[in-house]
PDB file of N, CA, C and O in Angstrom:
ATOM      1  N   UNK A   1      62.362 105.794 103.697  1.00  0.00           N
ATOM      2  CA  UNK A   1      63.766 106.120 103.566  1.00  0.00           C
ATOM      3  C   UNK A   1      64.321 106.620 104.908  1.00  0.00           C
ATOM      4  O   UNK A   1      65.385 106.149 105.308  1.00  0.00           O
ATOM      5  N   UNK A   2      63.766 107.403 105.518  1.00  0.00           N
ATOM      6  CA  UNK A   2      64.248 107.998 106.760  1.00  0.00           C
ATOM      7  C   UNK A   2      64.155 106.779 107.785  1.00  0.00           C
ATOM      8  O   UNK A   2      65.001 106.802 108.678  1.00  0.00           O
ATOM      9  N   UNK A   3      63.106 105.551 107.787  1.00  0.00           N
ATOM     10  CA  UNK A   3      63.029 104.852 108.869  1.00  0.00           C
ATOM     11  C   UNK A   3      64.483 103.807 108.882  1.00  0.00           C
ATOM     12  O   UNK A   3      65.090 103.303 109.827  1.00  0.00           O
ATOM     13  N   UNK A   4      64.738 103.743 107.222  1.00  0.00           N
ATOM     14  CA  UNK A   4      66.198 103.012 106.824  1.00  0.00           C
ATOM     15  C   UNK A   4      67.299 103.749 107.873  1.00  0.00           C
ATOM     16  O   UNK A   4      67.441 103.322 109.019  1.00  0.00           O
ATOM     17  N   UNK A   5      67.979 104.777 107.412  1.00  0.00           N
ATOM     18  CA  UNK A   5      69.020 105.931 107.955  1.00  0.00           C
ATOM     19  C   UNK A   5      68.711 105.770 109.429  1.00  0.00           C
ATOM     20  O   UNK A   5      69.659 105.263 110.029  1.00  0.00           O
ATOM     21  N   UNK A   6      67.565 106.078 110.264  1.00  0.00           N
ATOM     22  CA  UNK A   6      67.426 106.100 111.675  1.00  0.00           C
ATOM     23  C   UNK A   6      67.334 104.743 112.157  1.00  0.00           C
ATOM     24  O   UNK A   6      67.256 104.672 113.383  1.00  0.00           O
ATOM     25  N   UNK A   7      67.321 103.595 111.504  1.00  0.00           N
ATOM     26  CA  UNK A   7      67.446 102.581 112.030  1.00  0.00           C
ATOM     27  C   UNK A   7      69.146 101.707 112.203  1.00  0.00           C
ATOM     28  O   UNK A   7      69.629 100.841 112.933  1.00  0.00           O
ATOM     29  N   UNK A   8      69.680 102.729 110.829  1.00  0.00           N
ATOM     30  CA  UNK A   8      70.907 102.073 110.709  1.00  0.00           C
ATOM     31  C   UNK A   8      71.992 102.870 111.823  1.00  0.00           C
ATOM     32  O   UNK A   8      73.108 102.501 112.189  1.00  0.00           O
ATOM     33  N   UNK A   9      71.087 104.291 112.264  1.00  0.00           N
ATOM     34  CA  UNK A   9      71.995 104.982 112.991  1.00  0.00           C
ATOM     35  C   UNK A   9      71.801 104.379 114.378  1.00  0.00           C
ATOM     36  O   UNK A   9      72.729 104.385 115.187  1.00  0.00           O
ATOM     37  N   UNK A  10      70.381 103.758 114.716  1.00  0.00           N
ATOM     38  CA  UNK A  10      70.359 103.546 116.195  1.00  0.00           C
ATOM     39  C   UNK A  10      71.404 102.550 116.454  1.00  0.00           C
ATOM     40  O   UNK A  10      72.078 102.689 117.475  1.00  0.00           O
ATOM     41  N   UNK A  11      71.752 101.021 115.231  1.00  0.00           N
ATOM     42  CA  UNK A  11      72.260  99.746 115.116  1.00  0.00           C
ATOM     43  C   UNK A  11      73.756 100.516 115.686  1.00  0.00           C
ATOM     44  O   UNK A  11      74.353 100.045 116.655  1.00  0.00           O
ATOM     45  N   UNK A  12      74.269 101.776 114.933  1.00  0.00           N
ATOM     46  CA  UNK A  12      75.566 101.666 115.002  1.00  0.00           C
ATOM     47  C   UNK A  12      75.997 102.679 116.293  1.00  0.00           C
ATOM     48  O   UNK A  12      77.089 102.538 116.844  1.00  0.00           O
ATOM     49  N   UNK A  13      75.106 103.632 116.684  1.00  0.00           N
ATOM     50  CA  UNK A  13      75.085 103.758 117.727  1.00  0.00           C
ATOM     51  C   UNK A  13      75.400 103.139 119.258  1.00  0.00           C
ATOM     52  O   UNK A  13      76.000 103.525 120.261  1.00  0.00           O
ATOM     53  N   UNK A  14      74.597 101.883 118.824  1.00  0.00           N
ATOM     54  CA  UNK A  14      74.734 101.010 119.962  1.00  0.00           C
ATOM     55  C   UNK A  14      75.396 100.095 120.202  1.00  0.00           C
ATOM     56  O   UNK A  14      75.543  99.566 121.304  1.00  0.00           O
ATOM     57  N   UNK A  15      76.090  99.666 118.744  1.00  0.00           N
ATOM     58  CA  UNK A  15      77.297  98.890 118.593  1.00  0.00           C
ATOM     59  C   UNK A  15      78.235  99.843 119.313  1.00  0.00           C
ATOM     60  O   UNK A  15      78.734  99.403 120.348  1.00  0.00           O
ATOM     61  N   UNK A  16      78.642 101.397 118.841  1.00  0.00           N
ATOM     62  CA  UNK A  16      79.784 101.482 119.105  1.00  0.00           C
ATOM     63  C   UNK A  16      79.850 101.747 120.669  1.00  0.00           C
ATOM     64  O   UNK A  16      80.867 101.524 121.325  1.00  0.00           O
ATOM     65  N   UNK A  17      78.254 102.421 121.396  1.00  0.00           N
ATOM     66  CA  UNK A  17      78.724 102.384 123.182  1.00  0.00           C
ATOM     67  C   UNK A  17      79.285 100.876 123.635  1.00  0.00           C
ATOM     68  O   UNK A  17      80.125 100.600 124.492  1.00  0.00           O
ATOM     69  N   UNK A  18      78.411  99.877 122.625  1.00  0.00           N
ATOM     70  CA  UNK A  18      78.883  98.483 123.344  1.00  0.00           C
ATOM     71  C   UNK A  18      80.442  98.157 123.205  1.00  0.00           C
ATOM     72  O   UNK A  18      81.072  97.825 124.209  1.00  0.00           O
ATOM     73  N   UNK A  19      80.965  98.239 122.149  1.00  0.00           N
ATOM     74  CA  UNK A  19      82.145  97.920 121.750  1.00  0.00           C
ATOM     75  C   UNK A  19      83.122  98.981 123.187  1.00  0.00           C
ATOM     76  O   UNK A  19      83.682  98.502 124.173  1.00  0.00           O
ATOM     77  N   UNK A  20      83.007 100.640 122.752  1.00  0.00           N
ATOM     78  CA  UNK A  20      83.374 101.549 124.312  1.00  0.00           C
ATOM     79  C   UNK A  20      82.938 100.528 125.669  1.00  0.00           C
ATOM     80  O   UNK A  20      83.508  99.440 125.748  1.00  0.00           O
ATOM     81  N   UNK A  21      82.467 100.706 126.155  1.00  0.00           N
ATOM     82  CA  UNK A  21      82.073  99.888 127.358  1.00  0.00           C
ATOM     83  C   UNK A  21      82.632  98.181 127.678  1.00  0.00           C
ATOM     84  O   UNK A  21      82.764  97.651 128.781  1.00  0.00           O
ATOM     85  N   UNK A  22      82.906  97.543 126.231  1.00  0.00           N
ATOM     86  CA  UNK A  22      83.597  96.560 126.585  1.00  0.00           C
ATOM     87  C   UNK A  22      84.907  96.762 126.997  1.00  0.00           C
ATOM     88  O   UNK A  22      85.304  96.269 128.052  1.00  0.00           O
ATOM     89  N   UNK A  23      85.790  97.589 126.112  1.00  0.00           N
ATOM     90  CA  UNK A  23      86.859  98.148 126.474  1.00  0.00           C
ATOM     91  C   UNK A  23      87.509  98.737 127.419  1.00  0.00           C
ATOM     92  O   UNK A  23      88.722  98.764 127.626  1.00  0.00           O
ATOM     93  N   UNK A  24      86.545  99.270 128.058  1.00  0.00           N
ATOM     94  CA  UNK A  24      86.213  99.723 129.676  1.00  0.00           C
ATOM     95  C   UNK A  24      86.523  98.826 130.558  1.00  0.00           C
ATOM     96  O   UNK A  24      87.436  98.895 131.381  1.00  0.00           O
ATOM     97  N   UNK A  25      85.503  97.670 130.343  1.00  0.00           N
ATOM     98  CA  UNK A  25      85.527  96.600 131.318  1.00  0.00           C
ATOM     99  C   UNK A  25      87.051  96.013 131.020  1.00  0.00           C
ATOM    100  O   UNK A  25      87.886  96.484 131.793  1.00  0.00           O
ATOM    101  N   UNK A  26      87.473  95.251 130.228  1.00  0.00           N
ATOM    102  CA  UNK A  26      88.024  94.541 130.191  1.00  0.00           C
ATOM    103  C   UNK A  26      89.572  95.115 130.249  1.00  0.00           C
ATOM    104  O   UNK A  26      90.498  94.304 130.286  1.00  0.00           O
ATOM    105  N   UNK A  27      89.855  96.693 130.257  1.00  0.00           N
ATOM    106  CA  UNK A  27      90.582  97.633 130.957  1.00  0.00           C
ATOM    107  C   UNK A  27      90.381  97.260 132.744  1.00  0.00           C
ATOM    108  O   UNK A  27      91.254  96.844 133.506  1.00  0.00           O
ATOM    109  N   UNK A  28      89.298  97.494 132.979  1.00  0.00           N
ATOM    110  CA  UNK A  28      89.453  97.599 134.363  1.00  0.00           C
ATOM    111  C   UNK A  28      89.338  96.356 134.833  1.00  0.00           C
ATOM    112  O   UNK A  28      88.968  96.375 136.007  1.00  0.00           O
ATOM    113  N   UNK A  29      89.519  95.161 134.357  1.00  0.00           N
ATOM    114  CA  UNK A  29      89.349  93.685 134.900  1.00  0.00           C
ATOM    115  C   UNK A  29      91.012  93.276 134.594  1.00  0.00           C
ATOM    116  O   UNK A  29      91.624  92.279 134.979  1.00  0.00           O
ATOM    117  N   UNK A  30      91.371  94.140 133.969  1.00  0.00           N
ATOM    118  CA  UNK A  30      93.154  93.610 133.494  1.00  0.00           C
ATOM    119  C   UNK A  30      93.811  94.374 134.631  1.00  0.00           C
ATOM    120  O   UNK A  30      94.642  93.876 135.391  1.00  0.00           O
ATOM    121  N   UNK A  31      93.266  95.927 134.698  1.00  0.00           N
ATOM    122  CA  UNK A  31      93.709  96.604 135.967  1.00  0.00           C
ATOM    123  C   UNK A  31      93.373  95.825 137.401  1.00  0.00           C
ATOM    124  O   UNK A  31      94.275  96.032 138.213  1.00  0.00           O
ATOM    125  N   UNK A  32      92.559  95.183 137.795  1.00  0.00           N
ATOM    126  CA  UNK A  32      92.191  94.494 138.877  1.00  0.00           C
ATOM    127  C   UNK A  32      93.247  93.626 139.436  1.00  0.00           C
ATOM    128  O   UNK A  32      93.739  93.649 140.564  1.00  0.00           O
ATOM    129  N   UNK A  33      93.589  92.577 138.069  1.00  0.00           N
ATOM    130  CA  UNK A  33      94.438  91.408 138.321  1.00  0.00           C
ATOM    131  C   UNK A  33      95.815  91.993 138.482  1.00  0.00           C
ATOM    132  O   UNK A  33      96.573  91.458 139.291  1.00  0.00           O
ATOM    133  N   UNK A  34      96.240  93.114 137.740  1.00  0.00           N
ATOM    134  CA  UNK A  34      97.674  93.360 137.955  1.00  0.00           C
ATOM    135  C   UNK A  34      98.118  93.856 139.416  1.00  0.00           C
ATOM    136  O   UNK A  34      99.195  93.722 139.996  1.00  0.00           O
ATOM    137  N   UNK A  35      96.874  94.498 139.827  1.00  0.00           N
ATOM    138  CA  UNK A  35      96.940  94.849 141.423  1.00  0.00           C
ATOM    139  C   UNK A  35      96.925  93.756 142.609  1.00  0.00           C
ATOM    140  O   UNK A  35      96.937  94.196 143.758  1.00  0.00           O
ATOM    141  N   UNK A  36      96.905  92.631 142.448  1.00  0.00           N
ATOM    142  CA  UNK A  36      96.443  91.253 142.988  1.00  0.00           C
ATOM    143  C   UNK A  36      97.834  90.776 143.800  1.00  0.00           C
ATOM    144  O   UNK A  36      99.007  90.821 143.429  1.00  0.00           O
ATOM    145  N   UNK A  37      97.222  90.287 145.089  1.00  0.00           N
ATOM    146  CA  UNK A  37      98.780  90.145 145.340  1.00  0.00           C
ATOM    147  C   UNK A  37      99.503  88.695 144.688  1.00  0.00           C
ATOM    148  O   UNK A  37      98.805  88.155 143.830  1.00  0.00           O
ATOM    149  N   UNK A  38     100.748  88.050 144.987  1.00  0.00           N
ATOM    150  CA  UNK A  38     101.390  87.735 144.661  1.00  0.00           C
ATOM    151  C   UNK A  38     100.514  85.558 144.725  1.00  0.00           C
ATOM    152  O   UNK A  38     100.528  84.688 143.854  1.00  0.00           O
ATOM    153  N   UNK A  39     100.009  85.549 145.962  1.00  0.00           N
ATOM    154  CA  UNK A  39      99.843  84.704 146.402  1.00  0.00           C
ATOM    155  C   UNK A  39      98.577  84.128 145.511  1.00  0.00           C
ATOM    156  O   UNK A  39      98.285  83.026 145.044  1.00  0.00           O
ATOM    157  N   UNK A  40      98.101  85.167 145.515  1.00  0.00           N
ATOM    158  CA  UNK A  40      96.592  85.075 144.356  1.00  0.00           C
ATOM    159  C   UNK A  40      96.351  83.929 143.099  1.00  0.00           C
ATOM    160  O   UNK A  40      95.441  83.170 142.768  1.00  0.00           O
ATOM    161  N   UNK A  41      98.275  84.407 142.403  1.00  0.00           N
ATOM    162  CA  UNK A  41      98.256  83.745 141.134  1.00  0.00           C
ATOM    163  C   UNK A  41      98.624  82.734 141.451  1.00  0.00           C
ATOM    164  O   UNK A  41      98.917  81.968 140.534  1.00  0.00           O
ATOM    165  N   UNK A  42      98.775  82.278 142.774  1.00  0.00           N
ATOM    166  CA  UNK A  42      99.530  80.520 143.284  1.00  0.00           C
ATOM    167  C   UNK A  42      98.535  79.753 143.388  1.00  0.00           C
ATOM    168  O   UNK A  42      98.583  78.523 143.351  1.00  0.00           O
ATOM    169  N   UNK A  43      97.075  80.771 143.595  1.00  0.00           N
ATOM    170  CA  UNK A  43      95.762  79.640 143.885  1.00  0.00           C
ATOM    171  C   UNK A  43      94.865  79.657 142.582  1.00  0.00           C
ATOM    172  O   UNK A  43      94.053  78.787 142.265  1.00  0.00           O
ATOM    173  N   UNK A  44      95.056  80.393 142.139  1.00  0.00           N
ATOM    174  CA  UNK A  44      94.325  80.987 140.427  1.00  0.00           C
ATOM    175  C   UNK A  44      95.418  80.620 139.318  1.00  0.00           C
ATOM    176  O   UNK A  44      96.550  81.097 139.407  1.00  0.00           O
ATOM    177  N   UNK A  45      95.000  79.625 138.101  1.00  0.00           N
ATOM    178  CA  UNK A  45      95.553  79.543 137.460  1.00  0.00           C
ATOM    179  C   UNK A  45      95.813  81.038 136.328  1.00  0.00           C
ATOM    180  O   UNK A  45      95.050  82.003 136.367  1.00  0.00           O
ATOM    181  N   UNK A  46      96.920  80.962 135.460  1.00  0.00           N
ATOM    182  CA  UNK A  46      96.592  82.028 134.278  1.00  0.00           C
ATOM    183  C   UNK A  46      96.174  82.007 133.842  1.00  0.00           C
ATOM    184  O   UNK A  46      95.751  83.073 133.394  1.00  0.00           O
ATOM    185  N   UNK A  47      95.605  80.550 133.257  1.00  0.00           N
ATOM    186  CA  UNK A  47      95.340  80.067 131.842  1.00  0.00           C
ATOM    187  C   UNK A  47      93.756  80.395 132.249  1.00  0.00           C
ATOM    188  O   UNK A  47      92.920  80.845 131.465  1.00  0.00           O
ATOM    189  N   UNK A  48      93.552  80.099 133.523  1.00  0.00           N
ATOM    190  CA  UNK A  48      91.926  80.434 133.575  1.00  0.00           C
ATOM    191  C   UNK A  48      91.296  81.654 133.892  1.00  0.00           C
ATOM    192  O   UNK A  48      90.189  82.009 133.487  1.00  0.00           O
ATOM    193  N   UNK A  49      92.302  82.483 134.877  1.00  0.00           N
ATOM    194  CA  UNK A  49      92.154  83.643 134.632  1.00  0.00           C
ATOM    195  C   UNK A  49      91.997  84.457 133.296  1.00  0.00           C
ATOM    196  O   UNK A  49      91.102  85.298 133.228  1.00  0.00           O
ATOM    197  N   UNK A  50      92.842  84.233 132.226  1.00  0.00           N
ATOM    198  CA  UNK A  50      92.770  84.672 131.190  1.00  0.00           C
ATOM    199  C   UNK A  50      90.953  84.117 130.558  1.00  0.00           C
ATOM    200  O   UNK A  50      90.015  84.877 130.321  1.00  0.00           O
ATOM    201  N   UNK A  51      90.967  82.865 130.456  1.00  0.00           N
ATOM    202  CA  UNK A  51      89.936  82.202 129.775  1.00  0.00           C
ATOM    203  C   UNK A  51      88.392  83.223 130.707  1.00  0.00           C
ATOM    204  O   UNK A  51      87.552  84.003 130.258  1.00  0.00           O
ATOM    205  N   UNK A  52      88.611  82.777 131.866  1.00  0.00           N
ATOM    206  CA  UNK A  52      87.598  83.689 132.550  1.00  0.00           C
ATOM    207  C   UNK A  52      87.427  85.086 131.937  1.00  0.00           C
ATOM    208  O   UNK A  52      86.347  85.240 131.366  1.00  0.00           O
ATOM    209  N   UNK A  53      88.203  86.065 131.933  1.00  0.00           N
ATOM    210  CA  UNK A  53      88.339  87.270 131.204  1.00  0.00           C
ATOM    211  C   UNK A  53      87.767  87.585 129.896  1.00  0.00           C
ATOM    212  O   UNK A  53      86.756  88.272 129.751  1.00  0.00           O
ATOM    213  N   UNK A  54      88.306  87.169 129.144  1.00  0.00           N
ATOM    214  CA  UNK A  54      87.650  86.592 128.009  1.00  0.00           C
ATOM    215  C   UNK A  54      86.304  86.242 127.506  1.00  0.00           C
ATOM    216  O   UNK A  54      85.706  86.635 126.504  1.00  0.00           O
ATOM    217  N   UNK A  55      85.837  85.075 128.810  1.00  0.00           N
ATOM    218  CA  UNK A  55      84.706  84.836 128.041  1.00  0.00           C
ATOM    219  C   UNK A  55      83.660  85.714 128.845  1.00  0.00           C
ATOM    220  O   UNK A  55      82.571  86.133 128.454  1.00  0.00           O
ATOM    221  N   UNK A  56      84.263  85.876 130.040  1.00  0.00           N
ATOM    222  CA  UNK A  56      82.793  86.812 130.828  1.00  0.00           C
ATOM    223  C   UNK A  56      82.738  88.285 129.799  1.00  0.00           C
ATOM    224  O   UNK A  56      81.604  88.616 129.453  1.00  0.00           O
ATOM    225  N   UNK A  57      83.579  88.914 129.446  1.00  0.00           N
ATOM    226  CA  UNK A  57      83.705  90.255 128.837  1.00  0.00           C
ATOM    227  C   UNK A  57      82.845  89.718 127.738  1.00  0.00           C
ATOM    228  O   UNK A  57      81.695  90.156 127.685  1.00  0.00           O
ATOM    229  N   UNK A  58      83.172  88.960 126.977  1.00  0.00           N
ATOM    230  CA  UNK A  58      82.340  88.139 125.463  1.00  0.00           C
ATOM    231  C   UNK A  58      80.839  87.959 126.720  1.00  0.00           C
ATOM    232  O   UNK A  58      79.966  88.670 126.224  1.00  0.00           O
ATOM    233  N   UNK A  59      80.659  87.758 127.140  1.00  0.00           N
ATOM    234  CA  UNK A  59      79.135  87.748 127.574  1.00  0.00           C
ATOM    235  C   UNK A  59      78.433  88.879 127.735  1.00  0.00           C
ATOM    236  O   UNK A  59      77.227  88.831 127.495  1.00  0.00           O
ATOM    237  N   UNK A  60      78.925  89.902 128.094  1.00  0.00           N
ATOM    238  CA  UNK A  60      78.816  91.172 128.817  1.00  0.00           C
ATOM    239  C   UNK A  60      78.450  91.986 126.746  1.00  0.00           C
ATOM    240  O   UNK A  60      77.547  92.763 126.436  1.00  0.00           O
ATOM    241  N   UNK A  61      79.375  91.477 125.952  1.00  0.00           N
ATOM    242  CA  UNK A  61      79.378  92.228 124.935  1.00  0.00           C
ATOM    243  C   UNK A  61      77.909  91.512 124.255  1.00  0.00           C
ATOM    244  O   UNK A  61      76.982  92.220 123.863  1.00  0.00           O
ATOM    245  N   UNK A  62      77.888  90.267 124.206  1.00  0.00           N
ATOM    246  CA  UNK A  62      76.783  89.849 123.218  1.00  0.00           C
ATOM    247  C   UNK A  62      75.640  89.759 123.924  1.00  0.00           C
ATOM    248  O   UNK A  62      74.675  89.216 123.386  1.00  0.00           O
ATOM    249  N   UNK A  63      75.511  90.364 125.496  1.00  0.00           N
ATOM    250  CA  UNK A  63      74.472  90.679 125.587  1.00  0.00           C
ATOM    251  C   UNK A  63      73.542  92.228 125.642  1.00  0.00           C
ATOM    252  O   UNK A  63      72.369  92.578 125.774  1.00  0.00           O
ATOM    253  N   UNK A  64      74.988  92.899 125.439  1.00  0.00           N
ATOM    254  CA  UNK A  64      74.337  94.210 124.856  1.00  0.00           C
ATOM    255  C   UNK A  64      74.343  95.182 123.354  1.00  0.00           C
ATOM    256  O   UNK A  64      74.160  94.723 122.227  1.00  0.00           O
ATOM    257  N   UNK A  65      74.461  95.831 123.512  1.00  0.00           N
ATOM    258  CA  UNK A  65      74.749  96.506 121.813  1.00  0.00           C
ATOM    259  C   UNK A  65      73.337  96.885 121.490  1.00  0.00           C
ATOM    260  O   UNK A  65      72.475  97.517 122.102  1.00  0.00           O
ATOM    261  N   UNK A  66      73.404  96.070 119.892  1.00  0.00           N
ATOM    262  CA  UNK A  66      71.741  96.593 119.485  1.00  0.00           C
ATOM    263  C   UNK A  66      70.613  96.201 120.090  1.00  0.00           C
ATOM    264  O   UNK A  66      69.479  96.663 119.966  1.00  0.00           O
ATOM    265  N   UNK A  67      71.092  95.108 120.912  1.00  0.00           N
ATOM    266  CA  UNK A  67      70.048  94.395 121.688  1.00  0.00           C
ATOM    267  C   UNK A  67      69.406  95.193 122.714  1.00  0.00           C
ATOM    268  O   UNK A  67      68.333  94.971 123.276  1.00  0.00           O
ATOM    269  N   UNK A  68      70.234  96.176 122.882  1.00  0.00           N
ATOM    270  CA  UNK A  68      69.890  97.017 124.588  1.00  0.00           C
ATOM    271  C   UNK A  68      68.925  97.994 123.801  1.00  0.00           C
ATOM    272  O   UNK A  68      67.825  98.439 124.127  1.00  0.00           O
ATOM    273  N   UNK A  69      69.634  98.173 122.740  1.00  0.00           N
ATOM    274  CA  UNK A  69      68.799  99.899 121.332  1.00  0.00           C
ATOM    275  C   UNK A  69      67.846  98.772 121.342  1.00  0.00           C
ATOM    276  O   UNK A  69      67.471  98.806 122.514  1.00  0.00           O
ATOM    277  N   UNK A  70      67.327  97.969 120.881  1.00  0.00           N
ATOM    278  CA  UNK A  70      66.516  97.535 120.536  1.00  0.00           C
ATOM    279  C   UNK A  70      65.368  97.051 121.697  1.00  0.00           C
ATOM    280  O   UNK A  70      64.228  96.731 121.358  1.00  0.00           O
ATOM    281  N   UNK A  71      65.717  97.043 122.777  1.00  0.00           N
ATOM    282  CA  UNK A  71      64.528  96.333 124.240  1.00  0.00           C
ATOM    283  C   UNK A  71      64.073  98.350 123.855  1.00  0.00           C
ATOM    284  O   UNK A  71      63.180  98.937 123.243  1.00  0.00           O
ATOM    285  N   UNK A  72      64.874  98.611 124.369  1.00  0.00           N
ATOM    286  CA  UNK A  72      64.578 100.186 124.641  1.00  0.00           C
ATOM    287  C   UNK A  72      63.481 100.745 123.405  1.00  0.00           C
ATOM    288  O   UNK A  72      62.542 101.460 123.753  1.00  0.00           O
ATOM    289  N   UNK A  73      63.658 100.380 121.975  1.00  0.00           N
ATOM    290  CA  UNK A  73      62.598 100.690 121.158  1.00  0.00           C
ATOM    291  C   UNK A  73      61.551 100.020 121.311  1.00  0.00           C
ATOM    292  O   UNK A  73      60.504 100.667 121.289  1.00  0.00           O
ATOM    293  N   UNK A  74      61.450  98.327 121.541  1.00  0.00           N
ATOM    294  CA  UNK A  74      60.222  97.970 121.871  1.00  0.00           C
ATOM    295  C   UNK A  74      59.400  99.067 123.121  1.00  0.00           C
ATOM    296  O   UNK A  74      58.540  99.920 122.905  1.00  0.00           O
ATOM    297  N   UNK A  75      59.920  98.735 124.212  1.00  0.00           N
ATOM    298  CA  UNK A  75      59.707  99.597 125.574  1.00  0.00           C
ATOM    299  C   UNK A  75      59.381 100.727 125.195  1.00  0.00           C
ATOM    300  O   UNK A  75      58.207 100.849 125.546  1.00  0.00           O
ATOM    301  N   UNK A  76      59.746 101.749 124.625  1.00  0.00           N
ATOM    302  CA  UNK A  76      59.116 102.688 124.330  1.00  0.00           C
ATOM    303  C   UNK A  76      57.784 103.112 123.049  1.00  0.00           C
ATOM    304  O   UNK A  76      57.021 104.069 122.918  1.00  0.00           O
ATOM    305  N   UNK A  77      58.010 101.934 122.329  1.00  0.00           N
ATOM    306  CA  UNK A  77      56.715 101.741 121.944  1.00  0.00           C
ATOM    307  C   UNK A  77      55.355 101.324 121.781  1.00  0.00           C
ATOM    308  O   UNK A  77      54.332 101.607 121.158  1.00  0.00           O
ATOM    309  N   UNK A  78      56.037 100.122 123.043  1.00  0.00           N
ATOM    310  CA  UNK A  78      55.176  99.696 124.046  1.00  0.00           C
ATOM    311  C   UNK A  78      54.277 100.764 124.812  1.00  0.00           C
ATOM    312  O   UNK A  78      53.062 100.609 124.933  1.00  0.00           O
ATOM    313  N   UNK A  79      54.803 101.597 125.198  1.00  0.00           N
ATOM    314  CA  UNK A  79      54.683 102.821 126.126  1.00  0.00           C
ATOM    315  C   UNK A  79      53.543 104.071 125.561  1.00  0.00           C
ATOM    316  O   UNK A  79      52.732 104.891 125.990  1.00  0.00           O
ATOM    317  N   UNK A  80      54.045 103.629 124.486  1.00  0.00           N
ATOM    318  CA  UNK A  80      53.329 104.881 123.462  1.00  0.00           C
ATOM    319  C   UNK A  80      51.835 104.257 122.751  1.00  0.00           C
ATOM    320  O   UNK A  80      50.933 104.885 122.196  1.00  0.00           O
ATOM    321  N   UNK A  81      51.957 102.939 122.981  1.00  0.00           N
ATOM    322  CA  UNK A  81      50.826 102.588 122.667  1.00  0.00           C
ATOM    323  C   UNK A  81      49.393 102.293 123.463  1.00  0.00           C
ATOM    324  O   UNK A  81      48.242 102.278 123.028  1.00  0.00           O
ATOM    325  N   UNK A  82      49.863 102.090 124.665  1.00  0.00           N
ATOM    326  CA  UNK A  82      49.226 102.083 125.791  1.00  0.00           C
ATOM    327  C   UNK A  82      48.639 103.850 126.068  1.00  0.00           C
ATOM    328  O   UNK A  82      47.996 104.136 127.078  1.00  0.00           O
TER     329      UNK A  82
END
């Protein structure tokens, strides 16, 4: 019963830094472009700028979360077994 509860707490734990931290990024990647000079958006489309944004942040997210809680529990039990 307890391994249930501490497993469901690590899952949501690490969802929610991931979800924080995407928000972060994709704050400070919107802040980047608005600072950009003028000439920037004449050689950079929007449509791909946007699409770029988008999908790199979506990479950044599905490669962390429970996945990161979860290397980190192997790794440390790795650790403990040795």
């Amino acid at each position: 019963c307890g391994t249930i509860v501490v497993g469901n707490f690590q899952v949501a734990f690490w969802s929610i830094a991931c979800e924080r931290q995407t928000r972060r990024l994709r704050e400070a990647l919107f802040r980047s472009i608005l600072h950009k000079e003028t000439s920037y958006f004449d050689t950079n489309k929007t449509g791909q700028l946007n699409t770029r944004l988008t999908e790199d942040v979506n990479k950044v997210h599905d490669g962390t979360g429970d996945k990161v809680g979860s290397a980190l529990q192997f790794f440390l039990l790795l650790l403990l077994v040795l």
